[in-house]
N, C-alpha and C positions, 0 to 999 in steps of 0.2 A: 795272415798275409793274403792279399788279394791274387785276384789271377793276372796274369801277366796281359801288358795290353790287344796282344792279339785275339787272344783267348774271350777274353771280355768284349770285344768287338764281336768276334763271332757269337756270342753267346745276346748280344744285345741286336745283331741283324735278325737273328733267330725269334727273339722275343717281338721283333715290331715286325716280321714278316705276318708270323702268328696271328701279332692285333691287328693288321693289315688284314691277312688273312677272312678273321673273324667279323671286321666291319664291313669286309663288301660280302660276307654271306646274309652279315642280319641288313644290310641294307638292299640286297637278292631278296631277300626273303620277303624285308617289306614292299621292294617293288615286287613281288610275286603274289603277296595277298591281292593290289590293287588289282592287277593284271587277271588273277582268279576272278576278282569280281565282276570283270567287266566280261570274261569268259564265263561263267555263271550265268547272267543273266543270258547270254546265246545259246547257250547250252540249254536252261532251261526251258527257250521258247523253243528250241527244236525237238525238243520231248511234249512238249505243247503241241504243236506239230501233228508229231506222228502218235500223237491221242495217250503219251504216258503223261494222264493226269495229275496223278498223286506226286509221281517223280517231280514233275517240273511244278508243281504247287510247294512241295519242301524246299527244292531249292533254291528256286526262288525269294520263298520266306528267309532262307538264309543269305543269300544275296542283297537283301532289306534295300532300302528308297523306298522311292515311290511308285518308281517305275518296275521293283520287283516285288513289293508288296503287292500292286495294283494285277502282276502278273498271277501271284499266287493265287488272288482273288477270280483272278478269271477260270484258271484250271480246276480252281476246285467248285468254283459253278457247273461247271460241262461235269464234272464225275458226280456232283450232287443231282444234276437235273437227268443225267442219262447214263449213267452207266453204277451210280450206287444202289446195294440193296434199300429196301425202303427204311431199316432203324436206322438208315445209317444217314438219308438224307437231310433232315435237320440240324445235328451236328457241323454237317461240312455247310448246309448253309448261316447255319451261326460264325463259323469259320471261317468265312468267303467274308462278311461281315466286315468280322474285324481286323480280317487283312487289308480292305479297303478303307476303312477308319484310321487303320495307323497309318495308311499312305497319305490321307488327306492331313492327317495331322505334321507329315512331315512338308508339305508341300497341298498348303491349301490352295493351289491355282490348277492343280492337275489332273485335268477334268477328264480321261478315262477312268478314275479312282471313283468319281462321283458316278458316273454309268454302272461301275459293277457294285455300287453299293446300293443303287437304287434298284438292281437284276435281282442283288440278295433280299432286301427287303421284301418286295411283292413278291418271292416266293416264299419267305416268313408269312407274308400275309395269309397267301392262299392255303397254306396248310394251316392255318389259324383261324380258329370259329372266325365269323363276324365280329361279335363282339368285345374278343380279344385282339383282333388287330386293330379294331376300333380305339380302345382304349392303350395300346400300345403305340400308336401316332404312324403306323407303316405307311397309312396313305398319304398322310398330309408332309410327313416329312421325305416320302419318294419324290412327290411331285415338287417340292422344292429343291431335293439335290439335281432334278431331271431339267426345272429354270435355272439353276446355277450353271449347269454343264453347258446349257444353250446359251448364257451371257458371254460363256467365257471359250466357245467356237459355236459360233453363230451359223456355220458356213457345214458343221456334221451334220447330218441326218439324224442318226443316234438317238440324241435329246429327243427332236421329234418324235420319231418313229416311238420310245418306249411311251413317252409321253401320252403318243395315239393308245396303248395297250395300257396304260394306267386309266384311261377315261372307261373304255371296254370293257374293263374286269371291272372296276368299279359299279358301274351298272347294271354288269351280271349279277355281281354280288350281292348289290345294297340296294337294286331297283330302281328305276329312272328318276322318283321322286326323288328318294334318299341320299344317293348319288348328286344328287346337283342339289341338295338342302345340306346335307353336313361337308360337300369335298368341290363343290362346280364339276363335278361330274359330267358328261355329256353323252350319248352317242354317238350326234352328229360330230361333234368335235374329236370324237377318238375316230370315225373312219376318215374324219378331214383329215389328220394329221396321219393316220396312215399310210392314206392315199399320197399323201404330199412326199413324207421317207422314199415309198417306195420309187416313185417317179425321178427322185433325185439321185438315189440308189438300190438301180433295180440289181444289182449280182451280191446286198448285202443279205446272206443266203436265212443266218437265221433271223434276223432283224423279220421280215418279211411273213415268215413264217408265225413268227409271235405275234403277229397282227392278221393275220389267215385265223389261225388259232381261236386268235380272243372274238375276230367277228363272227366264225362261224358258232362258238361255243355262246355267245350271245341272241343271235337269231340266225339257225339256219334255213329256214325256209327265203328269209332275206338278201343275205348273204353268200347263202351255200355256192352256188355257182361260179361266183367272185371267187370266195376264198380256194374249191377245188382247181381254178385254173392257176391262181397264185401257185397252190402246191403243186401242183403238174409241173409248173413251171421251175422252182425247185428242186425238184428232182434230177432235171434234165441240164441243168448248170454245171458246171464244171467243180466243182468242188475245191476249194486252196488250202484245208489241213483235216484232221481228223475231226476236229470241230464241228466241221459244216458236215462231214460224212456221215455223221451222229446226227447230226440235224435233216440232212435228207431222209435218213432210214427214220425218221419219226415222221417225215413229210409221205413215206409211201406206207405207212401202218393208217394214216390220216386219209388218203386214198383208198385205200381197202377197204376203212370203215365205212367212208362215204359212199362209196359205190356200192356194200352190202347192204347199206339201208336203204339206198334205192332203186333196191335189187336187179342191179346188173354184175 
């Protein structure tokens, strides 16, 4: 015998309150994954921010796009270039790599992705004999991710400016001949475009620096004067995340250097 019709009423409001219930928890739930992601990705650039590298480089990667691959890629440059032991820094620039790789693979028009893969590369390079970065394509395929990024905002600095520091290293490393026989290499042309970045973007703190850097490590007797007032000037900018604060504090060890060698 069944249950009487009250009873079954009751017992069937119970059962579709229940499935009621349970579909706005899982549909809670999937609007709360969305919602986490898009909180992720802020969260991780405010750890970005305040210089938790590694924090905001995972979660990021777990946040995944382009926009948070493209983030991982950056954070874990800054702890590769300043703040990792030295086994350690390879790895995380392998890793900066390929988080910018799979950002471009999801979003080939997104041309922050192409900046920090071309930051990763040339420092693959530079830790890399000559003739291993040579034969690994680092230069030739930097400076075409660095004309891509420039097709596709014409109007950044960015492009330029590494651009300028790809022609710089280039001819520190491989000689003015070599340099402009295997890659069109220049000098003139990495301080032209230097010069141009920074005038476009003089508070882009380490942009500036990295072209300070490559001209004075190229020719200081040249140079030197230029690039110490760059980095004076560096110093004394206001800083906008932990990033650049890292980057100053390597702009007044660059100071130090400079002034002890001629001996003041």
């Amino acid at each position: 015998m069944g249950e009487p019709p009250r009873a079954r009423d009751r017992a069937w409001a119970r059962t579709t309150a229940f499935g009621l219930a349970a579909l706005g928890l899982l549909v809670g739930l999937l609007l709360g994954v969305n919602g986490w992601a898009a909180d992720d990705l802020a969260t991780a650039q405010a750890l970005y921010e305040r210089g938790e590298m590694g924090a905001a480089a995972r979660l990021a990667r777990t946040r995944g796009g382009a926009d948070g691959l493209t983030l991982a890629a950056k954070a874990t440059l800054v702890e590769a270039l300043y703040l990792a032991a030295e086994p350690d820094k390879s790895p995380l620039l392998e890793r900066a790599a390929r988080d910018a790789s799979k950002a471009l693979a999801i979003d080939p028009r997104y041309e922050p992705a192409y900046l920090q893969l071309a930051i990763a590369l040339g420092q693959m390079a530079e830790r890399a004999s000559p003739i291993t970065a040579h034969v690994s394509g680092y230069a030739k395929e930097g400076r075409a991710l660095l004309e891509r990024a420039h097709a596709l905002a014409p109007d950044d600095p960015w492009p330029d400016g590494l651009l300028g520091i790809w022609h710089l290293q280039l001819v520190r490393r491989a000689s003015a001949m070599l340099a402009a026989e295997l890659y069109g290499a220049s000098e003139a042309e990495g301080v032209r475009l230097c010069r141009r970045a920074a005038a476009r973007a003089p508070a882009a703190i380490a942009l500036r620096y990295g072209c300070a850097v490559s001209m004075l490590e190229l020719n200081p007797e040249r140079f030197g004067r230029e690039a110490l007032a760059t980095l004076v000037a560096i110093v004394r900018m206001p800083a906008a995340n932990a990033a650049e604060r890292l980057v100053q504090q390597a702009a007044s060890r660059e100071i130090g250097l400079l002034r002890q060698s001629a001996g003041h």
